[in-house]
N, C-alpha and C positions, 0 to 999 in steps of 0.2 A: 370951202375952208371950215373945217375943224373947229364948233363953239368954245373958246376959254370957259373952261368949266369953274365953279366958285364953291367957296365950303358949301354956300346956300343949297349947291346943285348935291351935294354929297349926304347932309343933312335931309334932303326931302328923302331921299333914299335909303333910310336908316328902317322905315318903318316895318315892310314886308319882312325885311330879315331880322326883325325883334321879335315879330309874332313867334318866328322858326325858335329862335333860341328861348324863347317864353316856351312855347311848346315841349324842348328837348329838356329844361332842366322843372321837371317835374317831382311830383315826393322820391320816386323810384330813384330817378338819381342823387337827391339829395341823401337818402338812405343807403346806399350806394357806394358814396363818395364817405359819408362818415364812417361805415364798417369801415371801407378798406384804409381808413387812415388809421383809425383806435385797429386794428389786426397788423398792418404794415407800415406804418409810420409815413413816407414820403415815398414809398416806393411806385404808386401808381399815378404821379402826378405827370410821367413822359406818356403814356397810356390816357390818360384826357386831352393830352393834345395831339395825338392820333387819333383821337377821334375825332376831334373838334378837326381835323385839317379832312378825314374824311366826311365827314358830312357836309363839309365846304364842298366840297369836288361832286356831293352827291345829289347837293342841290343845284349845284351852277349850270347845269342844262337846262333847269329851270327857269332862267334869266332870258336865258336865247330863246327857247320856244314859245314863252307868254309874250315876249316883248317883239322878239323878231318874227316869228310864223303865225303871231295874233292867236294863240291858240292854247290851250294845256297839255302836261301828259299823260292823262288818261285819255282824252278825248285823242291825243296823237296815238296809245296804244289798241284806242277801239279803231279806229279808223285804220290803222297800218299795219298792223301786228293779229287785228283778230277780236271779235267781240266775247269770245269764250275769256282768253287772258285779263279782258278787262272787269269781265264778269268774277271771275276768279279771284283778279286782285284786287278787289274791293270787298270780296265777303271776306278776305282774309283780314285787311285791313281796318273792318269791320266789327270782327271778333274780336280782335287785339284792341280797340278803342274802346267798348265796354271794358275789358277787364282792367284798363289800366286808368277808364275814366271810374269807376270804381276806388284802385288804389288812389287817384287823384284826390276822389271824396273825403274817403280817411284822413289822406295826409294835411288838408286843411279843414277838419274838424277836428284833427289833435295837437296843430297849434293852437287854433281857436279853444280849446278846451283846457291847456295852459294859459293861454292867456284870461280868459272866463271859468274860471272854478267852478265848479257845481253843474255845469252843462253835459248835455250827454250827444255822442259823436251822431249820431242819430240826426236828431234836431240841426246840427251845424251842416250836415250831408244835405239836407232838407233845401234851406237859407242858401247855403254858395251854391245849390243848383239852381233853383229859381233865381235868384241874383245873376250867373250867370246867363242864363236862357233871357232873359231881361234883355239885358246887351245885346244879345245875339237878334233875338226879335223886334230891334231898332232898326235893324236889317241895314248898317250905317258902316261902310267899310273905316272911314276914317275913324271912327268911336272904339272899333275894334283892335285898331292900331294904337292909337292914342293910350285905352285902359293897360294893353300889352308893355307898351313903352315905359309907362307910370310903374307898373310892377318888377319889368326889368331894374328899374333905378333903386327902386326897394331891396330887390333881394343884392343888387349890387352894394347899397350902406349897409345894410343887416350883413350879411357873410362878411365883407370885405374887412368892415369895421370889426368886429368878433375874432376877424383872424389876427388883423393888426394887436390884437389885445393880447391875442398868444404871446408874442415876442418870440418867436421861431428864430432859429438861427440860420440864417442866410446860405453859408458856406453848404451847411445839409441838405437842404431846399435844392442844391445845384447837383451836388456828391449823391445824394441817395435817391433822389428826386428822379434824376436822367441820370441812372447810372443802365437805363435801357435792359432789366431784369424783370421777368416775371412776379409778382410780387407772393412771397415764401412759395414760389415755385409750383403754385395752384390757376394751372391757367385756365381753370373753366371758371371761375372766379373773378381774373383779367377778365376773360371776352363778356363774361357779365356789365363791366363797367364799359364797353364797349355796346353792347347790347341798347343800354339803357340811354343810349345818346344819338347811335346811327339806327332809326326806324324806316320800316318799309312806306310807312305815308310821308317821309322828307320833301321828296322833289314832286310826288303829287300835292299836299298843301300847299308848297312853296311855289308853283308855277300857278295851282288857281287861283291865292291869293293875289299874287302878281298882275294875274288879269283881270281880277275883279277890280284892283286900285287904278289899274289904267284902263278899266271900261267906264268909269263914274268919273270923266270929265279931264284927268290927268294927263297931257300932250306931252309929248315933244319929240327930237332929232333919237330914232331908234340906237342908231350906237353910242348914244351920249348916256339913253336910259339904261341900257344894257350895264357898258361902262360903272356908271354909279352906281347900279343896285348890286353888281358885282363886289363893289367895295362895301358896299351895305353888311353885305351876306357875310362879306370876312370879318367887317367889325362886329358883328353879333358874334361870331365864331370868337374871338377872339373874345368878346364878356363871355360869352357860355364857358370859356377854357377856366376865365378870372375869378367866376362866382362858384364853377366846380372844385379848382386847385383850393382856393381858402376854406372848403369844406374838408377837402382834404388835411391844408395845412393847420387846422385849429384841431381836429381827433387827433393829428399825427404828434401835434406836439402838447397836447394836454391829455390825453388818454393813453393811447400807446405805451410810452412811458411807465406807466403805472400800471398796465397789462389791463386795464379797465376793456369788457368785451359788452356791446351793444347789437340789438336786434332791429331797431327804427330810429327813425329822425325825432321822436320825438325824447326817446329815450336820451340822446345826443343833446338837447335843451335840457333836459334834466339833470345830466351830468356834468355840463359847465356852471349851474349857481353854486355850487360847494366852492369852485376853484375861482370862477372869474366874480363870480355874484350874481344875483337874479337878474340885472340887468342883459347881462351874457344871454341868459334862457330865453329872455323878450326878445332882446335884437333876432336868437337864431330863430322862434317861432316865430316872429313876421317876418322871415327870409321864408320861411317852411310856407306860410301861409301864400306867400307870392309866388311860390312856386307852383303850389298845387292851385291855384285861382287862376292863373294863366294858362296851365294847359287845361284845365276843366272849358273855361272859354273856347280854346281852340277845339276841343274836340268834337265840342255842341256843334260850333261852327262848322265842322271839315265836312261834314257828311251828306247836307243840302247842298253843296258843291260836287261831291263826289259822285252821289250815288245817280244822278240824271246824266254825267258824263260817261258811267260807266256801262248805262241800260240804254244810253239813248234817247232817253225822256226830256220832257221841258226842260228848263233851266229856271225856269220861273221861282221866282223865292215861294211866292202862295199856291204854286200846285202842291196840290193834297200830299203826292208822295213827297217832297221835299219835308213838307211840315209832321209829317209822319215821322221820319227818317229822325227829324229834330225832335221828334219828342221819344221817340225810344231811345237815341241816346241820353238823350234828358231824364226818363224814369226807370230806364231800368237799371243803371248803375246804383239807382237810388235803394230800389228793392235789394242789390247783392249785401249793398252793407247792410240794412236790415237784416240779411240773412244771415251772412258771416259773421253777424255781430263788429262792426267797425276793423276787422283785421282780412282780408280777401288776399292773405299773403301768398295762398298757394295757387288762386287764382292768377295773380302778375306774374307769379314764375313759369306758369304752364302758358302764361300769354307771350312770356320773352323767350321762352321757347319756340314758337310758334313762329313769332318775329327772324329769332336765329337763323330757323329753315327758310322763310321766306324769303330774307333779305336778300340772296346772290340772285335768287330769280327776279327782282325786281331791276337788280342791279342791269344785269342780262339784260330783260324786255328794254333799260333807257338804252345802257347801250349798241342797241340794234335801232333802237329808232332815231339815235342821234348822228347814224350816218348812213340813216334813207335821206339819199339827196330829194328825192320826189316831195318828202316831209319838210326837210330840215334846212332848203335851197342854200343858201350862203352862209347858213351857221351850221351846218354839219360839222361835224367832230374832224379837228385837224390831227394829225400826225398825235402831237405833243397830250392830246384829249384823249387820246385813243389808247396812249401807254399810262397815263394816270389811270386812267378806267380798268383797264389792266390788272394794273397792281391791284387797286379797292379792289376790284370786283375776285383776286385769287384771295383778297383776306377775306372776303364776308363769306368766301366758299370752306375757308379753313373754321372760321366762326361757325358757320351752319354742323360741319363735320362733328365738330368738339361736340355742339349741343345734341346732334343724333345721337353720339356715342354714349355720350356721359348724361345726357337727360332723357331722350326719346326711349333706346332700345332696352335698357335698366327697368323701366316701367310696363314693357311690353312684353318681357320675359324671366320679369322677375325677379 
């Protein structure tokens, strides 16, 4: 018989997939999300929630393979698919982590630096590195969840509250919002805001995490945990859509308007104290700050998981390579802003590119291995799994296309 499951059972399950959505709404998107509201007003708010329902679909193999096959998917892609792919897809994933744990650094030392006057991005890059690397060398799954959740709730009052303050008009919000158009008809611009939500490390964090909170002690009936972290995963999906859409809807409806045109998130806090008041600027720089603090954490985090599944090696937190692995993502992001002087903008664009082309292949390697029955015994990909995958996996193919076209081959020929 089937456990009566309880909010209790639904709540323990919230955590893994806060980290996910901690992870996805980073500066990139909050920068992102404010251009395309001060440029198109509500146009791209049905486009955050196709993303938000793909990166649902793109982590949800993730659920079944840590929780049902005891296992992750890269350790399922070295093992089924081939050590070269995993080799592969982790130095990609790799690269893309620096440049955007980088952009990360910025983006919460230029809250911090509105919020602290006289500081310099530098010094703040410094401080939420070590602060985070902290955390992360408690080596404490539950601490990690716990700061992630705390921040989530942040950046949920900070946005949420800032958009309420707009006074939007609802009827627009519906009409222009989901009127299902490309926004001014620049879709490499669209698949950007798409870019910056659906990444190639998704279902790989999201399956090791998963196994790492039910290898430190966490029991119970596997289709019950499946079940609930399922619903985890959509409720995170559904804040990421909440705290994306209010970023949206506060440029859409106090810049926009006004044809006011912005470069960063930070610039976005500076153009709300004229209108709403400095308080406006504070609320969106500790949204900004929480944004970029929790994917800085995750990213410390991802790669002493990653990178022993992908070569094979220990798992061990204290072998050398793991703590290696942890401290160049910890110092070299550090050295780009030093370098680029606090702005690595051409850096994250050349990284979301990279991501672009990546993603259908990732897409591809889960869905090959989510219906090896030898892999995947009872939770292999049913019918209904296999056409959703589908669809995703011909949009990340059109996404990758666009960014060959329009960003790769332009560069390479001039």
């Amino acid at each position: 018989m089937e456990k009566k499951l309880t909010i209790k059972d639904y709540l323990k399950s919230l955590g893994p997939g806060a980290i996910m959505a901690a992870a996805i709404i980073g500066p990139g998107t909050v920068t992102t999300a404010s251009t395309q509201g001060a440029n198109y007003g509500y146009e791209s708010l049905w486009l955050i929630l196709l993303a938000c329902v793909i990166a649902y679909f793109f982590q949800e193999p993730g659920a079944r393979i840590a929780l049902g096959c005891k296992t992750d998917v890269m350790t399922g892609i070295r093992s089924h698919l081939g050590k070269g792919w995993a080799v592969f897809l982790y130095i990609v994933v790799l690269v893309g982590s620096l440049a955007f744990q980088a952009g990360n650094l910025s983006g919460a030392s230029m809250a911090l630096e509105y919020l602290v006057p006289g500081t310099t991005n530098l010094f703040w890059a410094v401080v939420v590195s070590v602060f985070a690397l902290i955390i992360v060398l408690l080596k404490k799954y539950n601490i990690i969840e716990n700061v992630n959740q705390l921040l989530i709730l942040l950046m949920v009052a900070a946005f949420v509250i800032t958009a309420l303050t707009c006074k939007a008009d609802p009827g627009k919000l519906v009409t222009e919002g989901f009127a299902f158009k490309i926004p001014g008809g620049n879709a490499t611009l669209a698949l950007s805001l798409l870019a910056t939500t659906v990444t190639p490390n998704l279902v790989l964090g999201y399956s090791a995490f998963l196994k790492k909170k039910y290898s430190e002690g966490s029991t119970g009936d596997v289709t019950t945990l499946i079940k609930t972290n399922k619903f985890g995963l959509g409720f995170n999906m559904v804040v990421t859509f909440l705290i994306t859409a209010s970023i949206i809807i506060c440029s859409g409806t106090l810049l926009h308007p006004q044809g006011i045109q912005i470069t960063s998130a930070g610039e976005m806090a500076q153009q709300l104290v004229p209108i709403l008041g400095r308080f406006a600027g504070v609320f969106f720089s500790f949204g900004l700050f929480a944004a970029a603090f929790s994917s800085v954490i995750y990213q410390i985090s991802l790669h002493s998981m990653l990178l022993p599944k992908a070569f094979g090696l220990d798992e061990d937190d204290n072998a050398k390579h793991n703590i290696a692995i942890t401290l160049i993502v910890f110092i070299v992001p550090v050295i780009l802003v030093a370098l680029l002087g606090g702005s690595p903008t051409q850096l994250i664009i050349t990284a979301q590119a990279l991501n672009g082309v990546a993603l259908p292949l990732v897409f591809i390697l889960c869905w090959v291995l989510c219906n090896k029955k030898d892999f995947m015994g009872e939770y292999k990909n049913n019918l209904r799994q296999n056409v959703i995958f589908g669809i995703v996996t011909l949009l990340t193919l059109l996404f990758a296309l666009n960014t060959i076209i329009n960003s790769v081959l332009p560069k390479i020929f001039g």
